[in-house]
Steps between C-alpha positions, in 0.01 A plus 500: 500500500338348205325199709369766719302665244392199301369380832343874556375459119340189563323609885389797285327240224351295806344819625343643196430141406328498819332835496286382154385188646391675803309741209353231300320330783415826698303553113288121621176505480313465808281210412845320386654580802222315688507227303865520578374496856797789497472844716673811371732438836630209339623646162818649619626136662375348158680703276817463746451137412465501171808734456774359766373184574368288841 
């Protein structure tokens, strides 16, 4: 039982992990984005990235 919840613990870290990168570039500035040459549709599969990996 304990594995299961340290691997629930650390999903649970991913996700929030997850949740305020997805926040922090949501808060972009368009004219960054742009320069970015990033869309708001590709934020989600960015943070994803950043969090979890290829």
């Amino acid at each position: 039982m304990p594995a299961l919840l340290r691997t629930l613990k650390a999903r649970l870290s991913r996700r929030a992990h997850y949740e305020r990168t997805l926040s922090e570039l949501r808060r972009m500035d368009r004219a960054v984005m742009n320069d970015l040459d990033l869309t708001p549709e590709d934020l989600p599969a960015l943070a994803h990235k950043a969090v979890y990996g290829a």
